[in-house]
VOGU-3710 file (C-alpha; in Angstrom, 3 decimals, decimal comma):
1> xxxxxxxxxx> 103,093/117,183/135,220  103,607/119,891/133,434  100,940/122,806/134,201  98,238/120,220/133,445  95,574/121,062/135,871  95,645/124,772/135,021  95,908/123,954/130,778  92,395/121,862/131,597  91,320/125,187/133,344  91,767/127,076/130,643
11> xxxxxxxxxx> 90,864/124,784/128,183  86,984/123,975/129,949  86,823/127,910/130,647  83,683/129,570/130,621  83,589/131,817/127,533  81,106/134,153/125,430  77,721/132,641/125,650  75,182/134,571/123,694  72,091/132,193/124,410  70,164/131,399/127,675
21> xxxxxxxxxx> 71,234/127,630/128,217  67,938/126,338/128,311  67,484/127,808/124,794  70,633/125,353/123,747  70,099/122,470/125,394  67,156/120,772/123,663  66,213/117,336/122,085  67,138/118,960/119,043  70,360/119,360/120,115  72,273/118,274/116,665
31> xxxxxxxxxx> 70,191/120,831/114,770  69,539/123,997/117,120  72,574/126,291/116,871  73,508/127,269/120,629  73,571/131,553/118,778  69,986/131,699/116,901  70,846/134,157/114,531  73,726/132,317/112,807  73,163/130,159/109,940  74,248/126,743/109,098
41> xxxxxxxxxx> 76,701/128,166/106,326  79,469/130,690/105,414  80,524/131,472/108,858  83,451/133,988/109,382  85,893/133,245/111,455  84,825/135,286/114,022  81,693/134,233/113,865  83,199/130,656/114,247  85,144/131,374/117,505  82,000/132,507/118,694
51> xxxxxxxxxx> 80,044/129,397/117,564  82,369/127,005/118,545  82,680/128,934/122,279  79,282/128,204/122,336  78,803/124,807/121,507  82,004/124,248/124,169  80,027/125,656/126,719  77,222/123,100/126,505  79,537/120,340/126,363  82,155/121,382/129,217
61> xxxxxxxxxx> 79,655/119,243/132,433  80,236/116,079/130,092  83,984/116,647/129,312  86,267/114,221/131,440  90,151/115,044/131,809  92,506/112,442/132,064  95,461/111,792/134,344  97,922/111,138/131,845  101,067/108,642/133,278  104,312/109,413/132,156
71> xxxxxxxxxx> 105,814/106,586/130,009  109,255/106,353/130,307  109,354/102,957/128,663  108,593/104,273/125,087  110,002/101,785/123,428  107,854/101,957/120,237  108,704/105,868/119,188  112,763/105,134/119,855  113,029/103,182/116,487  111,815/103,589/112,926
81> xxxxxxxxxx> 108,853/101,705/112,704  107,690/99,604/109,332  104,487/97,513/108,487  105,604/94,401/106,713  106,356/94,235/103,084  103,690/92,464/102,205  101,648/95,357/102,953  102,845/96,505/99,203  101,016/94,108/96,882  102,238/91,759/94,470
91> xxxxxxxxxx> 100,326/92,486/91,506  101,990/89,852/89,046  102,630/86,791/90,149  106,090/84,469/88,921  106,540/80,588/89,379  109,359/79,778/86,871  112,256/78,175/88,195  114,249/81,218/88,428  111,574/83,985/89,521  113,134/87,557/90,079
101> xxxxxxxxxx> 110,905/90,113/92,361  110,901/93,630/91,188  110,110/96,502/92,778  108,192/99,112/90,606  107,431/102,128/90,891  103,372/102,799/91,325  102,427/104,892/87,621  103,535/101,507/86,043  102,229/98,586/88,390  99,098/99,697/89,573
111> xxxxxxxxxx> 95,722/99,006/87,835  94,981/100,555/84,567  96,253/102,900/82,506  99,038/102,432/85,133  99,780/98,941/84,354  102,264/98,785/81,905  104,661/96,607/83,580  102,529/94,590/84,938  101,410/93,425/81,446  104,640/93,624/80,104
121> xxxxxxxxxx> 105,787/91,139/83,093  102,677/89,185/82,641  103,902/88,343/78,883  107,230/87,732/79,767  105,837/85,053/81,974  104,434/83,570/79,141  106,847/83,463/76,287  108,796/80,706/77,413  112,290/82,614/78,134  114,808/80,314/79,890
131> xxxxxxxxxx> 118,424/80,617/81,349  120,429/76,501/80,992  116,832/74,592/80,772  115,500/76,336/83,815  112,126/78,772/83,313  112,807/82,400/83,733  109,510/84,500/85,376  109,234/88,012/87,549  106,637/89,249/90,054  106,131/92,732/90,441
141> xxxxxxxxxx> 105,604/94,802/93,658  103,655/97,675/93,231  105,858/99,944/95,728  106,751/103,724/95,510  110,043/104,987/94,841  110,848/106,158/97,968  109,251/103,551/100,052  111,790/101,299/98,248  114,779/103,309/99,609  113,270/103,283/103,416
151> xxxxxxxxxx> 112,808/99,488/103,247  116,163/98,566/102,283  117,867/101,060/104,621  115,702/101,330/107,335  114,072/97,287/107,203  115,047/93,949/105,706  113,691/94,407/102,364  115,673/93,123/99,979  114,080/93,184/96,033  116,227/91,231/93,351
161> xxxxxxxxxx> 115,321/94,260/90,816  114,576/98,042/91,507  112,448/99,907/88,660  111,986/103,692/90,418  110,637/106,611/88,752  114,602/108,420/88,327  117,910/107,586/88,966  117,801/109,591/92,265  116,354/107,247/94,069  119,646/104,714/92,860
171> xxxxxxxxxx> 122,217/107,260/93,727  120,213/107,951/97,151  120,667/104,048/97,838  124,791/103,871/96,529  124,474/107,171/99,206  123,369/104,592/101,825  125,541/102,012/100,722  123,382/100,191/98,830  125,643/98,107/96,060  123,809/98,967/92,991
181> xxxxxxxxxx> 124,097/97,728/89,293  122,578/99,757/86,836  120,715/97,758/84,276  119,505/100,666/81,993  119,287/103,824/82,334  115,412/103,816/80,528  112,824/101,290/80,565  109,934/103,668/79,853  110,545/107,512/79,540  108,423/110,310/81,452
191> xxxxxxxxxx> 108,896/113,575/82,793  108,053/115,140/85,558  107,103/119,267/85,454  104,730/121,931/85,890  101,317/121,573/85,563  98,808/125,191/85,580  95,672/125,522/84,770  94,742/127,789/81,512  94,263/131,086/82,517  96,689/130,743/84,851
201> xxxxxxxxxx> 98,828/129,370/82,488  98,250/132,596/80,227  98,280/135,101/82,494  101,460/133,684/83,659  102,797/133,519/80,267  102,472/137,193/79,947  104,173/138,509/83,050  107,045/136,271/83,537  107,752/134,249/80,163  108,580/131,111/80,068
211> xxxxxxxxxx> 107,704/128,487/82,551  110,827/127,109/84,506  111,051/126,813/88,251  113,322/130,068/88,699  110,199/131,860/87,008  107,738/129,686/89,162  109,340/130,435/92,428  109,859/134,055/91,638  106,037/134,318/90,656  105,028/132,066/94,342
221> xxxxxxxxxx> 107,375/134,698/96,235  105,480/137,665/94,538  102,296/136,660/95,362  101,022/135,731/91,867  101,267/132,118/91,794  100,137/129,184/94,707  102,147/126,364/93,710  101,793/122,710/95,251  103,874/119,652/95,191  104,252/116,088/97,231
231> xxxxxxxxxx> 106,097/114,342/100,130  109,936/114,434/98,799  110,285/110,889/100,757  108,201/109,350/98,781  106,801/111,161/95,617  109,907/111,087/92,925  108,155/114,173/91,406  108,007/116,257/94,791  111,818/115,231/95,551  112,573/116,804/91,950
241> xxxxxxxxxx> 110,895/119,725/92,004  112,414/120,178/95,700  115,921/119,955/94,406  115,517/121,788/91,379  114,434/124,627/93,678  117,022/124,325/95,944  119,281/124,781/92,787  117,316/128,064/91,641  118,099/129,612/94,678  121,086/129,185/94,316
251> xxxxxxxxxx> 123,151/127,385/91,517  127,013/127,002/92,689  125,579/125,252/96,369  121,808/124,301/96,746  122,443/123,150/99,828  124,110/126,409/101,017  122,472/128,335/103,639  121,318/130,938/101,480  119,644/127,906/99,707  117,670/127,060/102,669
261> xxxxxxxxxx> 116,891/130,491/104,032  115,125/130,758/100,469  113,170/127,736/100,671  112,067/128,961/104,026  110,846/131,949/103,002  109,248/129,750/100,373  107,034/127,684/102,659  106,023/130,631/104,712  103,576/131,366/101,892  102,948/127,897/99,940
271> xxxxxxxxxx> 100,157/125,775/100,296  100,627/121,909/102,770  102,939/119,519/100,817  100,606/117,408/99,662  100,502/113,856/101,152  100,028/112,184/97,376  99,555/113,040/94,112  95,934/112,013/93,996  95,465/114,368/96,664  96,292/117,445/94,131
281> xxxxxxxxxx> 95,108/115,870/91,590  91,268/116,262/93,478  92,189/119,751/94,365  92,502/120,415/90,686  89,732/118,634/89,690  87,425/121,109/91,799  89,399/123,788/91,194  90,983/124,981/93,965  94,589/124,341/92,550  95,660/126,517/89,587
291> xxxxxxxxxx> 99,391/125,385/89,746  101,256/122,775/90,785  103,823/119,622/89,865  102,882/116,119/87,777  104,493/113,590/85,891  103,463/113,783/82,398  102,033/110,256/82,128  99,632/111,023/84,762  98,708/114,139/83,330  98,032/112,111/80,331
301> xxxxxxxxxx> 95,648/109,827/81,605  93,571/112,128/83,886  91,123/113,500/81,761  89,467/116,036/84,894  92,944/118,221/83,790  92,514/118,637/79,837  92,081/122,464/81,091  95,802/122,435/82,578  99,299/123,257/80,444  102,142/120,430/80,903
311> xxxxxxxxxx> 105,406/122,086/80,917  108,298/119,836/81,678  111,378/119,964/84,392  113,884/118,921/86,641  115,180/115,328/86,116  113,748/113,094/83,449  111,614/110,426/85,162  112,742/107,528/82,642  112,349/104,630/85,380  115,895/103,084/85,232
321> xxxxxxxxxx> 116,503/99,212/85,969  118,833/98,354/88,463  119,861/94,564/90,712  122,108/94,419/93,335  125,472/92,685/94,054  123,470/90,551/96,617  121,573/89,014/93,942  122,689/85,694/92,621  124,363/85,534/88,944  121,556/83,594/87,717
331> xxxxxxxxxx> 118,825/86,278/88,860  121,330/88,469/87,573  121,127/87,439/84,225  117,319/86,985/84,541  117,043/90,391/85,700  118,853/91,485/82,218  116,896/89,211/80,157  114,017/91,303/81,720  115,131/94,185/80,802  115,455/93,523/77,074
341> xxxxxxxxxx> 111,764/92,432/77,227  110,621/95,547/78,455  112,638/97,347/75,708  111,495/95,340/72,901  108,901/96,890/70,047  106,083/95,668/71,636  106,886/97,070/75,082  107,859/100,242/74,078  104,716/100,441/71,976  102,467/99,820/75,115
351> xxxxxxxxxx> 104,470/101,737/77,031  103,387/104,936/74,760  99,911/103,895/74,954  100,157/104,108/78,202  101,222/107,659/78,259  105,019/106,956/78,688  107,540/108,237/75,754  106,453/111,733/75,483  108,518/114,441/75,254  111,892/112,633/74,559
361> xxxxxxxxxx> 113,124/115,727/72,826  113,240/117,021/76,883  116,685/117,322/78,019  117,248/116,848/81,712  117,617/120,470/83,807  120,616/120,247/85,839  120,160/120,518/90,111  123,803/120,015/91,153  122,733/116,981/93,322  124,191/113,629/94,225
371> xxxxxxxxxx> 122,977/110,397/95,846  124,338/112,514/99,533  122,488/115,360/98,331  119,395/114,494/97,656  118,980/112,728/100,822  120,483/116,071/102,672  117,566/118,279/100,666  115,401/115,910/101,983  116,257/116,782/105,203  116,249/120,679/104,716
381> xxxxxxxxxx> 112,610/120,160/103,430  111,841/118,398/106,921  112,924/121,000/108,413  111,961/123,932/106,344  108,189/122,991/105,455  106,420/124,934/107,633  107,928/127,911/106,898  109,725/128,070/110,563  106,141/128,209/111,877  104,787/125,988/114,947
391> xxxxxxxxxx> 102,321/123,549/114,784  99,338/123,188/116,769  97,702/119,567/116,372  95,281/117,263/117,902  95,021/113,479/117,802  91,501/112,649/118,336  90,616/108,952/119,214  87,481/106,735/118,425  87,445/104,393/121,546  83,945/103,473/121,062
401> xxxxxxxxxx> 83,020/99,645/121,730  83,497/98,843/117,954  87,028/99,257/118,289  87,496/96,723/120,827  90,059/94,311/119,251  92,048/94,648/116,378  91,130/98,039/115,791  91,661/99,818/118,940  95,369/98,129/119,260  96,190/99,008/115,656
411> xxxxxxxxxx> 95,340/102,185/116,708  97,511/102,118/119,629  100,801/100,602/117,852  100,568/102,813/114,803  100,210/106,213/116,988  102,545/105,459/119,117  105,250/103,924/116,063  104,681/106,815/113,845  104,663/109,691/116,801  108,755/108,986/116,134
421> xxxxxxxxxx> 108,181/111,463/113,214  106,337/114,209/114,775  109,249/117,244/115,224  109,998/118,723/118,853  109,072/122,485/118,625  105,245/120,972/117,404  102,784/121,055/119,968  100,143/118,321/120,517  97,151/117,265/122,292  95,244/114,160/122,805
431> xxxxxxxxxx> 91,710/113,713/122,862  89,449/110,848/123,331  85,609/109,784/122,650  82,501/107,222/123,247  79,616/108,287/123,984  81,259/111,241/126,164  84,391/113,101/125,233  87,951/113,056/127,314  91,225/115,541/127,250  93,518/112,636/127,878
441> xxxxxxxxxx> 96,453/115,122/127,443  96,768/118,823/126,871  98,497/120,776/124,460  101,852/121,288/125,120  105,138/121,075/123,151  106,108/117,841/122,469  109,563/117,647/124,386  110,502/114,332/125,829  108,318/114,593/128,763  105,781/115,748/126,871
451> xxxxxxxxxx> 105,906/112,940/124,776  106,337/110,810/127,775  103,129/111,560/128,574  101,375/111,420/125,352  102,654/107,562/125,169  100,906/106,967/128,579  97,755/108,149/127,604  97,349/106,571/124,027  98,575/103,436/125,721  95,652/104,185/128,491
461> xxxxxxxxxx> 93,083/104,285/126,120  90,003/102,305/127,286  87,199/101,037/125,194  83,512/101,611/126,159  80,106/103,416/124,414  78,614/104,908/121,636  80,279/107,156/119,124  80,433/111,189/119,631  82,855/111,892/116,967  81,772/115,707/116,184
471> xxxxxxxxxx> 81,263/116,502/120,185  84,874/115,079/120,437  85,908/117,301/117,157  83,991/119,902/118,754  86,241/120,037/122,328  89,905/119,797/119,928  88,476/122,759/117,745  88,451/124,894/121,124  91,707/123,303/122,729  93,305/124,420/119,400
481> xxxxxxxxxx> 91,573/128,221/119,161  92,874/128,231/122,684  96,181/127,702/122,243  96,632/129,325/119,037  96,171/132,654/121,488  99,636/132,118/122,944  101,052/131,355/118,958  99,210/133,547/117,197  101,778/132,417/113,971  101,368/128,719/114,326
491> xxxxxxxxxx> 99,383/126,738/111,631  96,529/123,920/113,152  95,536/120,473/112,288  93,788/117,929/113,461  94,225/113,911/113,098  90,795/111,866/113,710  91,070/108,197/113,964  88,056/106,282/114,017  86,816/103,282/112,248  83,298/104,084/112,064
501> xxxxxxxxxx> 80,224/106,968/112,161  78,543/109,006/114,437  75,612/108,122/116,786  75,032/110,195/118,888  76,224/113,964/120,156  76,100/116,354/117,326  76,089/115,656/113,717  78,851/116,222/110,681  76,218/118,678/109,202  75,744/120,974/112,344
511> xxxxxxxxxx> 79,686/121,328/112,882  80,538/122,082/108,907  79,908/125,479/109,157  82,115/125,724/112,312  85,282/123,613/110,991  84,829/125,405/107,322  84,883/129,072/108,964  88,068/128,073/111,371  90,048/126,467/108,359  91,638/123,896/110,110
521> xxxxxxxxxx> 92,342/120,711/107,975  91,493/117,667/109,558  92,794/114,793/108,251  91,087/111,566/108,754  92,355/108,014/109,629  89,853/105,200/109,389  90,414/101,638/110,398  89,568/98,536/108,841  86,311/100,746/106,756  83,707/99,503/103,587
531> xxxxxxxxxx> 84,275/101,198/100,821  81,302/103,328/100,048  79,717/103,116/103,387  78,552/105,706/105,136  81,270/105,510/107,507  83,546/106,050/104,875  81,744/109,008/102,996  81,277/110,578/106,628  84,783/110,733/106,921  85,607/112,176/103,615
541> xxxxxxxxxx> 83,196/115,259/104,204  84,930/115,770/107,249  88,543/115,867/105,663  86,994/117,429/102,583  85,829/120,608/104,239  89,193/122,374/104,782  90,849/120,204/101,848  92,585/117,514/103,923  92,594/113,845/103,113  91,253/110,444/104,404
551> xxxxxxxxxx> 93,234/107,452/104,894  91,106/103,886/104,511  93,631/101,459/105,752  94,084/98,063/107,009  95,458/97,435/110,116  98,378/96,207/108,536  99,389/99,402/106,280  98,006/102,324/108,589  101,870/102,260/110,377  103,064/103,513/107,057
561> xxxxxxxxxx> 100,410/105,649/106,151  100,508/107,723/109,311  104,664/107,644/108,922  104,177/109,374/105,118  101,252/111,438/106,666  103,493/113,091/109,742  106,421/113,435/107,591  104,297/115,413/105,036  102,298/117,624/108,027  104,464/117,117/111,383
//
C-alpha cells in the first residue's frame, strides 16, 4: 500500500513540545493546556500549530493505525446512489378518486410562511372539484427543485405534476429527455437576486453604481465585495446566479473557455458554496455575510435581514406548472384543473401574503442558456469551485458502542454511496474513535487505489467503547496541518460523523481555541439525534466555530444529505 507505514510515521512524529510531560498529563487533562502560557481563546495560527503539536504529542502512545484492505469490490461508489422518495415528505395528503402527486418546490410546501401551496392544495381538496362524477384531489411533496431533476433521471421517481422554482429546471429535464408539458408558465411569481447588507449596500452604491452581477463580480474580483451563493444542483437561486455569471464573463458563449477561466479565477477568492440557503441566511444573521444571493420571498419573511437591500436578477423564479406525457389524460386534466385553482383570486391573494408577487415590474436578465446548458454550467461549477485548489479532508468516525446497529451501518452505506462524489485530485483520510482514537487510512489522493482502500477501511469499521470525539478531532487536525506542508495552496475540511457526545478524552471547550485559530470548517453529520439535546447542541458548536454546518438526519435521508454536502465541498 501506498507509502502507508512511512505517512503513519510522519503523521505520529514527535514534534515541538514546550512542556515537561508530566506537567500535561494530569487528571485534569480536559482543562490543563499541554503550553501553560496560552489561553483558552484567540489563538493565532501559529500559536495553534503549536497547541495542537502539543496536545498530539500526549495522545500519539494511545493512537492505533489501521491496516487498511484494499476493496476492489466497491460496488456501492460505482453507481449514483439515492435514499428513497419517501425520504421527501408528503405534506398534504389526497384521497379523491383521481389524486395527482405534485412535486413542489420547498419556499411553497414547507411549514409556514412557506406553505402556500400546501394550503392552496389543502382547499382544493375540499371544494368538491370533479372530472365525469369522479373526485379530483392532489398531495404535495415538499422536494427541491433540483432534487426533482436527479430523481427522475438518475432514480424511478416519477411525479404526475412538477411545480420548481424556474423554468430551468423544465428545460434541464426536456435536456435529459424528460417529455414535458408546460402547464403555466406562473403559478406564484418571485425573484431571485442580490441581497447586501446596508453599509455595504451604500458603500457599494457609491463606487460601482448599480447593482447587477457584472458590477458584483467586478467588485468580488477587486477585493471589495465577499459574495456567497448555494449548491447549483439543488438551490434554483445558486444555479441562476451561476449562469448569469457565466454570461457576464462573457455574453456571446458562457460556456466558452474564457467563461470558465473567469469563474475560476472567481472561486480562487470567494467564500464555500454554501450547502443551503439557511446556511447563509445564519451567516447573515450574525453578521459575518455582508453580500450574497436570495429569493425575494425569503428575504421577505426573514425578519433577522430587515438591515439587507433586495436587488433583483437573473431568471424570474415564477414556479411554472408542468405534467408529463407519462401521465394519464385524466390526471392530465386534473393536473390543469389544479392549476386554475392556484391562479384563482384567492390563491393569488395568499400567495402575496406569503411574500410571492413582488416585483412583477422585474423583467427577466438574459444568460444565453438552454436546458443542455444549464446542466453543462453545472458541470463547470463542479469543476471550477475550488478555485483549481486541492482539498485536504478528513472523515472522522464515531464507532462508539451506541452506534452498534442501525447507526453504525447507516454510517457505513451512506459514506461509502456518497464517496462516488468526492473528485480525484482531493485528498482524504480516515479516522476512527471509541474510547481510543485510530488512523484507519492516511491521507493520500483519492485515485482508485486510494479509494480502494478507503472502502476497506469504512467497511472495517468495528464497534466498541466510550466516546473520544475531540481526541479523535484532535489527531485529524494534525494529519491535516501535516499534509497541508506538502500543499501549502490546498483548502482543509473535516467531516465528523457521530450520533452522540463526548465522554471522555478532551472536551469541545478545551479544543475551540485550537480548531477556531486553524480555521478549518468542520462539518458535522449526526445520526438518528434529539433535537435540542446536548448531543445535538455539541455538535453545532463544533461546526459553528469555523462557520460550517450540522446535518441531523435519519438514517433514511443522510445518503442524500452527504451527496448535496460533497457536491457543495468535494
Amino acid at each position: 500500500m501506498k507509502t502507508f507505514k512511512k505517512s503513519i510515521a510522519v503523521i505520529l512524529s514527535a514534534t515541538i513540545v514546550l512542556c515537561s510531560v508530566s506537567a500535561c498529563k494530569s487528571s485534569g487533562l480536559n482543562n490543563v493546556s499541554p503550553i501553560g502560557n496560552f489561553k483558552n481563546s484567540s489563538y493565532t495560527y501559529d500559536e495553534a500549530v503549536t497547541e495542537l503539536n502539543a496536545f498530539n504529542q500526549q495522545l500519539n502512545s494511545s493512537v492505533k493505525t489501521g491496516t487498511p484492505r484494499l476493496d476492489i469490490y466497491n460496488t456501492e461508489a460505482d453507481s449514483v446512489s439515492l435514499a428513497d422518495i419517501d425520504t421527501f415528505p408528503i405534506t398534504v395528503e389526497g384521497n379523491g378518486d383521481i389524486n395527482i402527486e405534485v412535486a413542489a418546490a420547498t419556499e411553497m410546501s414547507s411549514s409556514a410562511p412557506d406553505d402556500w401551496m400546501n394550503i392552496v392544495a389543502e382547499n382544493f381538496n375540499k371544494a368538491g372539484i370533479s372530472i365525469d362524477g369522479k373526485s379530483v384531489s392532489v398531495t404535495i411533496r415538499k422536494i427541491t427543485s433540483g432534487e426533482v431533476v436527479t430523481y427522475m433521471t438518475d432514480g424511478n421517481y416519477r411525479p404526475d405534476v412538477y411545480a420548481p422554482s424556474s423554468n430551468a429546471w423544465g428545460e434541464m429535464l426536456s435536456a435529459k429527455s424528460v417529455n414535458v408539458i408546460k402547464l403555466t408558465d406562473r403559478i406564484a411569481g418571485n425573484t431571485a437576486g442580490v441581497l447586501m447588507e446596508k453599509k455595504t449596500y451604500n458603500d457599494f452604491i457609491s463606487k460601482y453604481g448599480e447593482v447587477t452581477l457584472d458590477n458584483v463580480l467586478n467588485a468580488s474580483l477587486a477585493g471589495d465585495l465577499t459574495f456567497a451563493y448555494t449548491n447549483p444542483y439543488t438551490s434554483s437561486t445558486g444555479l441562476n446566479i451561476l449562469t448569469g455569471m457565466l454570461y457576464a464573463f462573457d455574453k456571446n458563449d458562457p460556456l466558452s473557455d474564457t467563461a470558465q477561466q473567469k469563474l475560476l479565477d472567481y472561486q480562487k477568492q470567494s467564500p464555500p458554496v454554501a450547502y443551503t440557503t439557511g446556511v447563509l441566511r445564519d451567516q447573515a444573521s450574525k453578521g459575518i455575510i455582508k453580500a450574497m444571493v436570495m429569493e425575494e420571498q425569503a428575504y421577505k419573511n426573514t425578519p433577522e435581514l430587515r438591515d439587507y437591500v433586495y436587488t433583483p436578477a437573473g431568471i424570474r423564479h415564477d414556479h411554472p406548472l408542468y405534467t408529463f406525457d407519462y401521465v394519464s389524460k385524466e390526471k392530465q386534466d386534473a393536473a390543469k384543473l389544479f392549476k386554475d385553482y392556484c391562479l384563482n383570486s384567492e390563491s393569488q391573494e395568499l400567495a402575496t401574503k406569503k411574500g410571492f408577487n413582488l416585483h412583477d415590474d422585474y423583467k427577466a436578465q438574459p444568460n444565453g442558456m438552454d436546458g443542455a446548458g444549464y446542466i453543462a454550467a453545472q458541470k463547470i461549477w463542479k469543476k471550477s469551485k475550488d478555485g483549481g485548489q486541492p482539498i485536504i479532508a478528513v472523515f472522522v468516525a464515531d464507532t462508539s458502542g451506541s452506534m452498534s446497529g442501525e447507526p453504525i451501518n447507516s454510517l457505513k452505506s451512506s459514506l461509502l454511496s456518497s464517496s462516488s462524489y468526492i473528485s480525484s485530485d482531493n485528498y482524504i483520510g480516515l479516522v476512527s474513535y471509541s474510547e481510543t482514537v485510530t488512523i484507519n487510512l492516511p491521507i493520500d489522493v483519492f485515485d482508485a487505489e486510494h479509494r480502494a482502500y478507503f472502502s476497506g477501511a469504512v467497511k472495517d469499521l468495528d464497534i466498541k467503547g466510550s466516546t473520544a470525539t475531540y481526541d479523535a478531532v484532535l489527531v485529524a487536525l494534525k494529519m491535516m496541518i501535516d499534509k497541508k506542508e506538502e500543499l501549502p495552496n490546498a483548502k482543509l475540511m473535516m467531516f465528523v460523523l457521530s450520533d452522540g457526545e463526548q465522554n471522555v478524552g478532551y472536551s469541545l471547550d478545551r479544543i475551540e481555541p485550537i480548531v477556531e485559530g486553524l480555521k478549518i470548517p468542520i462539518y458535522t453529520i449526526g445520526y438518528n439525534l434529539s433535537d435540542g439535546s446536548k448531543a445535538v447542541r455539541e455538535l453545532q458548536k463544533l461546526s459553528g466555530i469555523n462557520e460550517a454546518s450540522l446535518i441531523n438526519a435519519t438514517s433514511d435521508d443522510i445518503v442524500n444529505h452527504m451527496r448535496n454536502l460533497f457536491n457543495v465541498q468535494l
